[in-house]
C-alpha positions in Angstrom: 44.9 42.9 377.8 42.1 40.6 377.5 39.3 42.0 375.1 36.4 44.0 375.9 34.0 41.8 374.7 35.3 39.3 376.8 35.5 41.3 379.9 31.8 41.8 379.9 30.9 38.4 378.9 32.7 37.2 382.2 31.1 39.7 384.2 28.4 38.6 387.2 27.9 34.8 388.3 30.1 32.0 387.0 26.6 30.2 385.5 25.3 33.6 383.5 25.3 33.2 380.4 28.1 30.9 379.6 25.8 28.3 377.0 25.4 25.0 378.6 26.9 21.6 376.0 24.0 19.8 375.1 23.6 17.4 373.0 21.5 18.6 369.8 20.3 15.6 368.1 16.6 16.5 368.8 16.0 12.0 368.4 18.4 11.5 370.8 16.8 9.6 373.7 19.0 9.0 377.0 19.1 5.3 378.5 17.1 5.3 381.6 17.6 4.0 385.0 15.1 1.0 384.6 16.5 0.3 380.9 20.0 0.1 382.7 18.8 -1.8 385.6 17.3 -4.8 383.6 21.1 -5.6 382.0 23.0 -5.6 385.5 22.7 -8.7 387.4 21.0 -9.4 390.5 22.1 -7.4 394.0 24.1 -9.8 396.2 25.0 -9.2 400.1 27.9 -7.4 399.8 31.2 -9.0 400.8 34.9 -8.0 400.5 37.7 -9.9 400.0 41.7 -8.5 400.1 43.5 -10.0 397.2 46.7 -7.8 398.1 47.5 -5.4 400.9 46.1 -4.6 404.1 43.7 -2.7 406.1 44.5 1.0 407.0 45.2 2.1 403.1 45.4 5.3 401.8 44.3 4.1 398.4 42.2 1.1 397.1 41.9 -0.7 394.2 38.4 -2.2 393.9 37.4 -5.2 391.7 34.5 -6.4 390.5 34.4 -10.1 391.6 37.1 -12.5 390.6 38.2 -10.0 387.7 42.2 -9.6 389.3 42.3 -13.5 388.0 41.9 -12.1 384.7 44.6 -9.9 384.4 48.2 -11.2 383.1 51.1 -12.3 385.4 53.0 -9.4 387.3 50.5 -6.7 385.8 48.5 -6.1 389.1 51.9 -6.2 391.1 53.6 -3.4 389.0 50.4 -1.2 389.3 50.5 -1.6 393.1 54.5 -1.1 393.2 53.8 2.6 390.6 50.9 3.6 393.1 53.2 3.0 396.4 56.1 4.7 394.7 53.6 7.2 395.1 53.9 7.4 398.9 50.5 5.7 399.0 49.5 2.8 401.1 47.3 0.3 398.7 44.7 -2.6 399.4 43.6 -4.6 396.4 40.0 -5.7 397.1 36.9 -7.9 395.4 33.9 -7.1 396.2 30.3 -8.4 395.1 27.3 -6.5 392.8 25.7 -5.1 396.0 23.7 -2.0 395.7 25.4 1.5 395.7 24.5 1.7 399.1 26.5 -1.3 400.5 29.4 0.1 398.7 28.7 3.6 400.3 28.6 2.0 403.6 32.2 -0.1 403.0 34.3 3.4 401.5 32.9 4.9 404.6 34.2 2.6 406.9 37.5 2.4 405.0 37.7 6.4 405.0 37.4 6.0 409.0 40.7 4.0 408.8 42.6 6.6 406.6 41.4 6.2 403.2 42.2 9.0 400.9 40.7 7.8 397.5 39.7 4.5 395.1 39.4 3.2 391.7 36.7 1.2 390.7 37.7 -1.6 388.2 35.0 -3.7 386.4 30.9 -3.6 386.1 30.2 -2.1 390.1 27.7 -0.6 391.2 26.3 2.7 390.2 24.1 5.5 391.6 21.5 7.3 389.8 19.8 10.5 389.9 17.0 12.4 389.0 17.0 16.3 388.8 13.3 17.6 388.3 14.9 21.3 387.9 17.5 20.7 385.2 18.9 21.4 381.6 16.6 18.8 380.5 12.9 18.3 382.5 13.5 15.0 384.8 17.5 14.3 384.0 18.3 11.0 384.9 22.3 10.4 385.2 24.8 8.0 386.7 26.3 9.9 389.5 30.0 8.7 391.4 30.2 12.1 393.1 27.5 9.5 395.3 30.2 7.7 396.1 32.8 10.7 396.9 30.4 12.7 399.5 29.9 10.2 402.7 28.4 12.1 404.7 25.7 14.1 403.0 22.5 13.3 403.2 21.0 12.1 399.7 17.2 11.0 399.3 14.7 9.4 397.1 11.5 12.1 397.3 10.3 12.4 394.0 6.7 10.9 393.7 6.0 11.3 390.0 6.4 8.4 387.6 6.9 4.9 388.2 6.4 5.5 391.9 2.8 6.1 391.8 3.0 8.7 394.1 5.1 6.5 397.0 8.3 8.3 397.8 11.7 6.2 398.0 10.5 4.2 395.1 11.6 4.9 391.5 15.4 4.0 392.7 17.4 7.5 391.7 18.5 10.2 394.6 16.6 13.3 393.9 16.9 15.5 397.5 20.5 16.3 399.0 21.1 17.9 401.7 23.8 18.2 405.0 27.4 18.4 404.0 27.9 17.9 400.5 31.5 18.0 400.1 33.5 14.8 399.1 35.7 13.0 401.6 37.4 10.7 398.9 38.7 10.9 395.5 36.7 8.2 393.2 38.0 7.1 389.3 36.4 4.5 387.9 38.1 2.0 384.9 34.9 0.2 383.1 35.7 -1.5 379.9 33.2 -4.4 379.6 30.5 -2.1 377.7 33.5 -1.5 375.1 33.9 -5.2 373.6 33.3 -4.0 370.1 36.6 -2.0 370.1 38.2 -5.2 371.7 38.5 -7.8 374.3 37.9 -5.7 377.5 40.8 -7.8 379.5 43.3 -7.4 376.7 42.2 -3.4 377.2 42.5 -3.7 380.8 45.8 -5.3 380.9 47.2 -2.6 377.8 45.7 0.4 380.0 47.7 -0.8 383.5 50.6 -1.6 381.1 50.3 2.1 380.1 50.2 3.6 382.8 53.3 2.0 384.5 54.6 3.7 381.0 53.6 6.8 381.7 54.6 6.6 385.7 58.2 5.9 384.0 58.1 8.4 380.8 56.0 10.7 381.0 55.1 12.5 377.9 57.2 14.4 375.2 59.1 16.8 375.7 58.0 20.0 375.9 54.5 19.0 377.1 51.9 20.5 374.8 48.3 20.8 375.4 45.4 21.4 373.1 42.4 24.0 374.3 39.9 23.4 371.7 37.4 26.1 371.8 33.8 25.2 369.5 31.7 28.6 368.4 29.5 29.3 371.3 32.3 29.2 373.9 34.9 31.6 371.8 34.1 34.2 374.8 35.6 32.4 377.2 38.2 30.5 375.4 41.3 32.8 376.7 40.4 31.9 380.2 40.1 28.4 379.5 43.4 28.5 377.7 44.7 30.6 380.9 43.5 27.7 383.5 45.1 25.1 381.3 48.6 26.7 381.7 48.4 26.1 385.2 49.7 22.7 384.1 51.0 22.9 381.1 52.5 26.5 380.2 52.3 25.4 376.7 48.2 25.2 375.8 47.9 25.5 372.6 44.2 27.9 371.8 42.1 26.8 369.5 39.4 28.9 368.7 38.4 30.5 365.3 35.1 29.9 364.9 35.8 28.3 360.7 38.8 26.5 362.5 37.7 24.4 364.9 35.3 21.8 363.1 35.3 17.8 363.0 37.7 17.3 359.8 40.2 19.7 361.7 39.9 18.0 365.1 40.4 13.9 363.7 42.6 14.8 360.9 44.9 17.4 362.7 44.2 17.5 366.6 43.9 14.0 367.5 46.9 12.3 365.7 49.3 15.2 367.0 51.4 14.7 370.1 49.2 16.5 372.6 49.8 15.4 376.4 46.3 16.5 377.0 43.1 17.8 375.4 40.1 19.4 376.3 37.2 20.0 373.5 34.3 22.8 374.1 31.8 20.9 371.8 28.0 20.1 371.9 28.1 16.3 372.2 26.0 12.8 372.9 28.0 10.1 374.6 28.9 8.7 371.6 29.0 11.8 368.9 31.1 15.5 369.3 28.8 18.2 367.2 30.9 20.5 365.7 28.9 24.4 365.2 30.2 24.1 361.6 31.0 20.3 360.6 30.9 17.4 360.3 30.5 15.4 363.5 32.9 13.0 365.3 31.7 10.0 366.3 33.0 7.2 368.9 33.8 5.2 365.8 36.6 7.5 364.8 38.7 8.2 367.6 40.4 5.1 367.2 41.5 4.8 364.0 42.5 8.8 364.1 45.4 7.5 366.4 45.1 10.0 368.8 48.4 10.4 371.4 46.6 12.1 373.9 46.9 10.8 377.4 44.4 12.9 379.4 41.4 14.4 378.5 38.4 17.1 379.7 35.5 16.8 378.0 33.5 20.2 378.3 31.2 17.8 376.0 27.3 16.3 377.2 27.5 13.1 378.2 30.6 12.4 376.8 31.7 10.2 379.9 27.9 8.6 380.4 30.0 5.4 381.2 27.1 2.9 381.3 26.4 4.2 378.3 28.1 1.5 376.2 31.1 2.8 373.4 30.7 6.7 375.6 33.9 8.8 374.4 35.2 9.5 377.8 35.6 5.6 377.6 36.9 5.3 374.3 39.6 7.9 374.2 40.9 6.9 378.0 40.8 3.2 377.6 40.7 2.5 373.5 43.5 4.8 371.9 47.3 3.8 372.4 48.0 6.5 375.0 44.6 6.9 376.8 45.0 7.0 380.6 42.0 9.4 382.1 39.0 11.5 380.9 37.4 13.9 383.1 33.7 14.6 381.4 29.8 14.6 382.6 27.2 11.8 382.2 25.0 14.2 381.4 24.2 17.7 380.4 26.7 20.4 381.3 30.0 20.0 382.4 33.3 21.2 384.8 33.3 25.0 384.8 35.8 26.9 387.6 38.6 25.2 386.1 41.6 26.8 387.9 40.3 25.3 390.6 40.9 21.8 388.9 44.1 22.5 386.9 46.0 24.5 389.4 46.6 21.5 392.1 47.8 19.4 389.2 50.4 22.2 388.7 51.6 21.4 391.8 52.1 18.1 391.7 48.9 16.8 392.4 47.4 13.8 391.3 44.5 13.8 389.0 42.2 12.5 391.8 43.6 15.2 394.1 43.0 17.5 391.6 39.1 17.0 391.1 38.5 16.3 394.6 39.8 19.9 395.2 37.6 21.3 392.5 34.7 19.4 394.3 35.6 21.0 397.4 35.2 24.2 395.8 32.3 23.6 394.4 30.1 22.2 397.2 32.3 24.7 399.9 28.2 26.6 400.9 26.5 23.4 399.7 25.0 22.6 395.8 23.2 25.1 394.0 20.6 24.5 391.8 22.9 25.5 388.8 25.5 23.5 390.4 23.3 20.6 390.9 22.8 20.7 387.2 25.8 21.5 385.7 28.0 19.0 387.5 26.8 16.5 389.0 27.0 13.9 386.0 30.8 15.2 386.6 33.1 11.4 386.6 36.6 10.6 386.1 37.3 8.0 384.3 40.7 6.1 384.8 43.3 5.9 387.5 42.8 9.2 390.1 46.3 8.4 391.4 48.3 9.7 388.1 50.5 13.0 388.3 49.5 14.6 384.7 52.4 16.8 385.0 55.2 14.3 386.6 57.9 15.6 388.5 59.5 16.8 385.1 58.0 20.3 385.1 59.4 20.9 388.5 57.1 23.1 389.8 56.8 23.8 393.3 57.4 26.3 396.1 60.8 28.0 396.6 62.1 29.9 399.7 60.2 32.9 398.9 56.6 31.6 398.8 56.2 32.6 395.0 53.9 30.0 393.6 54.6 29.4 389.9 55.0 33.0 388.9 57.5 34.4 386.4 61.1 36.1 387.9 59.9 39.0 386.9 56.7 38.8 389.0 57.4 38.6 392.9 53.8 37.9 394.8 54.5 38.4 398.9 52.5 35.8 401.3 51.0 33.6 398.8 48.6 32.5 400.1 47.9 35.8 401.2 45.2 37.3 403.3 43.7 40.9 403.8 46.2 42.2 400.8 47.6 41.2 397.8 51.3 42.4 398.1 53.3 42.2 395.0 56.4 43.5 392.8 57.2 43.6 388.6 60.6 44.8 387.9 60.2 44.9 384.5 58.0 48.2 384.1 57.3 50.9 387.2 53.7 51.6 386.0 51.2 49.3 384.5 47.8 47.7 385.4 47.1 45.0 387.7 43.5 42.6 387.4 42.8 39.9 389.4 40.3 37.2 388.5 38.8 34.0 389.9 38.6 30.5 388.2 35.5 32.1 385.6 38.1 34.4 384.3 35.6 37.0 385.9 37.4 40.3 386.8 37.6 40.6 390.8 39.5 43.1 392.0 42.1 45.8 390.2 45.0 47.9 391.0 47.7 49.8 389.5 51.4 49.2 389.6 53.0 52.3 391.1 57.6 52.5 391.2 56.8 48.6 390.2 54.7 47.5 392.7 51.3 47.2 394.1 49.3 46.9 397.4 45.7 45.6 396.4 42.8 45.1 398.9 41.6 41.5 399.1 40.0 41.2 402.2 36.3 41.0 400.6 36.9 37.6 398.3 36.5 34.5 399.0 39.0 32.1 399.8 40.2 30.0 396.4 42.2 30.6 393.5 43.0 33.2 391.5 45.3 34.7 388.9 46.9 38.0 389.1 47.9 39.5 385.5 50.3 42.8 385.3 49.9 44.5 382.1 52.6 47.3 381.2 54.0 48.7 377.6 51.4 46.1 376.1 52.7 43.1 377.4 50.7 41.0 380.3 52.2 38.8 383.1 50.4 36.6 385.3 51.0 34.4 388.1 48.8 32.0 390.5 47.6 33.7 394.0 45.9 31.7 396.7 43.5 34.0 398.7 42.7 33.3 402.3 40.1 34.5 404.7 
C-alpha cells in the first residue's frame, strides 16, 4: 500500500504543491538572449544541402555547415546504416546559420513529405523565450519544443525592455496560441561549447561510435536504473520509482533524506553500472544542490566515471545547452557511456512521467517517447503552469535510440495484457467505459488506479478475484492499476480511452 502521507500529498492537480527545482544560488545570474546572440555568427539565407539520402525521409540528420567533413571515415555511414536498421528512412543534410524561423519553415516542409523526427548536430539555430508569468519574473530560455510544434501560433508581444514599448522587437516568443502539440520529435547533439572537456570532433566522433555500441550491446545485464530522490521530493519518490519501471522493472529508489547527498551520488551512484539515472535535485546548469551536501559540479562528472547511458534531469537548467559545460551536455556527450539527457533549460522540469516512460517500455524510441509525453501535455493547449514548468523541456542526443532494446522483450501478446504480471489479467487494454480485470492469486483485495502524478483516480475492490471498475469519467492516457491483497501489491499498465 502506498503511505498515507503520500496519498494526500498526490491528491488534486498534478502542479499543487509538488516544489518546483530551482536553482538556489541567490548570485546566480542566467545568460540572456542578447548576451547569447552577440557570440553566434551572423544570420545567413538559409540553404540546404543533402550530403546522403533522399527526399521523403522519415528521419533527418541535420548539420551545421560543412561539419559531416569533420567526422572520421565510415562513422557517418554506420550511424545512417543503425538508424535504417531501425525501419527508418534517413536524409543527411547541411544547412546554414539562418534564423530559427528559416529552419521552422524547412522541418515543416519536410514533415509535409513524411518526416517523423530530426537531430540537430552542431551550433544551429536556437529559439528563445520569454515567460512574464513564471517561476522566475521575465524567464528567458532556449526553447526546441519551437521547433517540434509547426503549426501553433507563437508571437513576439511583450513590450517591456529593450523594445521600448514596440512589440515583435526584443527577439524571444512570448504569446502562443492555436494548436500546440508537436508534429516531430527534435534531439539536438551540441558539443562545441564543451572544448574544455575535449576536442568537440573527437567527442562527436566517440558519441556516434557509442551509439552504434549501444544499437549492438545494449546495456548489462539485468538492466538497472537509479531513481534518485533529493529531500523536498521524498513524497513523490514511490511514484517516480513506479513510472521508471515502466522501462526498467529494476529502478533502484533512492530516497532517505541523510542518503541521498553529493558524496553519495559521485562516489557511489555515478561509477555504478546504472543503464539510466534520473536525479530530483535543485540545480544550475552547471552545479546539482544537494538539501544536505556538498554540491556536484560539471567538473566532476567526468572523472567520477559514470556508466550511465541515459539520463532525466528533474534538475533547473541542467540541459541549458547554450549554456556552455551545462550537465545535460556533459553526462550525454563527455562520460564513456553518455548517449541522451532529457532535462529543462530552465526552471522546472518533466512531471507526468508515465506518460514519457511507458512508450519506451514498449519499444519506443526515446524521441517517440517524449513526443508522446508532449502530446500529453499540450492535448487542451499549454497552461500557465505548463508553460512554466516545461517548456525549457530539451533532449539532448540521438531521439532515434531504443533505451530498452529489443532485450526486455516487452510487447503485446494474444490477450491484449500490456506488460502486466501472470497473475494480473487486464481485459481490453486499452479499455474504455470499464476497467475489466482478474488476480488469481487472492479472491479479495483492493484495487486503485492512478494517473502519471501517482494521483489516486479511481478505486475498486476485488470480489471471487476480480473486478469491474467504472472508468468512463477519466481522461484518455495512462494509468497504472495496483491490486493489493494479504499485504502484497500488484500493478500493471492500463491505457484508458474515451
Amino acid at each position: 500500500m502506498i503511505p498515507m502521507m503520500i496519498v494526500l500529498a498526490l491528491l488534486g492537480d498534478v502542479y499543487d504543491d509538488i516544489p518546483v527545482t530551482r536553482n538556489p544560488d541567490p548570485n546566480y545570474v542566467a545568460g540572456t538572449y542578447e548576451e547569447w546572440l552577440e557570440q553566434q555568427p551572423d544570420y545567413q539565407p538559409f540553404s540546404a544541402r543533402t550530403i546522403m539520402g533522399s527526399d521523403g525521409a522519415e528521419f533527418l540528420l541535420i548539420f551545421e555547415d560543412g561539419l559531416s567533413d569533420s567526422l572520421d571515415t565510415g562513422v557517418l555511414e554506420q550511424w545512417t546504416t543503425d538508424i535504417a536498421s531501425q525501419g527508418l528512412s534517413w536524409e543527411v543534410v547541411e544547412v546554414t546559420y539562418s534564423t530559427p524561423e528559416d529552419l521552422k519553415d524547412y522541418l515543416t516542409d519536410k514533415y509535409n513529405d513524411g518526416l517523423e523526427g530530426a537531430v540537430l548536430v552542431g551550433n544551429l539555430p536556437v529559439a528563445w523565450v520569454m515567460l512574464e508569468n513564471s517561476f522566475r519574473d521575465n524567464e528567458h530560455f532556449p526553447c526546441d519544443y519551437f521547433l517540434m510544434d509547426l503549426d501553433g501560433t507563437w508571437e513576439d508581444l511583450w513590450v517591456g525592455y529593450p523594445s521600448s514599448g514596440v512589440p515583435g522587437t526584443d527577439g524571444k516568443y512570448d504569446t502562443f496560441s492555436g494548436s500546440l502539440d508537436p508534429e516531430i520529435y527534435i534531439g539536438r547533439i551540441k558539443v562545441d561549447n564543451l572544448s574544455s572537456l575535449g576536442d568537440p570532433i573527437e567527442m562527436l566522433n566517440d558519441y556516434i561510435e557509442r551509439n552504434h555500441v549501444w544499437r549492438m550491446n545494449g546495456g548489462p545485464d539485468p538492466l538497472t536504473a537509479l531513481c534518485y530522490v533529493d529531500d523536498d521530493w521524498i513524497p513523490w519518490a514511490n511514484n517516480y520509482q513506479s513510472a521508471m519501471q515502466q522501462v526498467y522493472s529494476n529502478t533502484i529508489l533512492v530516497s532517505d533524506m541523510y542518503e541521498t547527498n553529493g558524496t553519495d551520488y559521485l562516489e557511489n551512484r555515478l561509477p555504478d553500472a546504472y543503464v539510466w539515472i534520473s536525479p530530483f535535485v535543485h540545480s544550475g546548469p552547471r552545479t546539482h544542490y544537494w538539501d544536505q551536501g556538498p554540491t556536484t559540479t560539471w567538473d566532476e562528472i567526468v572523472p567520477a566515471n559514470p556508466q550511465a547511458h541515459f539520463y532525466n534531469l528533474f534538475a533547473c537548467s541542467n540541459a541549458r545547452f547554450t549554456t556552455s559545460r551545462c550537465m545535460g551536455a556533459v553526462y550525454a556527450f563527455c562520460t564513456s557511456t553518455g548517449l541522451a539527457s532529457v532535462g529543462s533549460t530552465k526552471t522546472g522540469s518533466m512531471l507526468q512521467f508515465t506518460q514519457f516512460y511507458y512508450p519506451m517500455g514498449q519499444g519506443a524510441s526515446i524521441g517517440e517517447a517524449y513526443m508522446d509525453w508532449w502530446e500529453y501535455i499540450a492535448t487542451n493547449g499549454l497552461s500557465s503552469d505548463e508553460k512554466s514548468w516545461h517548456l525549457g523541456m530539451a533532449l539532448l542526443g540521438d531521439p532515434t535510440l531504443l533505451p530498452a532494446m529489443h532485450m526486455l522483450g516487452i510487447e503485446d501478446d494474444e490477450s491484449g495484457e500490456i506488460d502486466a504480471p501472470s497473475e494480473l489479467v487486464i481485459a481490453q487494454n486499452p479499455c474504455q467505459s470499464q476497467l475489466i480485470l482478474t488476480y488469481t492469486e487472492a479472491e479479495q483485495g483492493t484495487v486503485e488506479l492512478y494517473d502519471t502524478s501517482g494521483r489516486l483516480v479511481a478505486s475498486g475492490t476485488l470480489e471471487d478475484s476480480s473486478c469491474t471498475m467504472s472508468v468512463s469519467s477519466i481522461r484518455t492516457g495512462f494509468y497504472v492499476v495496483r491490486v493489493t491483497a494479504a499485504g502484497i501489491s500488484t500493478q500493471a499498465s492500463v491505457i484508458i480511452l474515451k
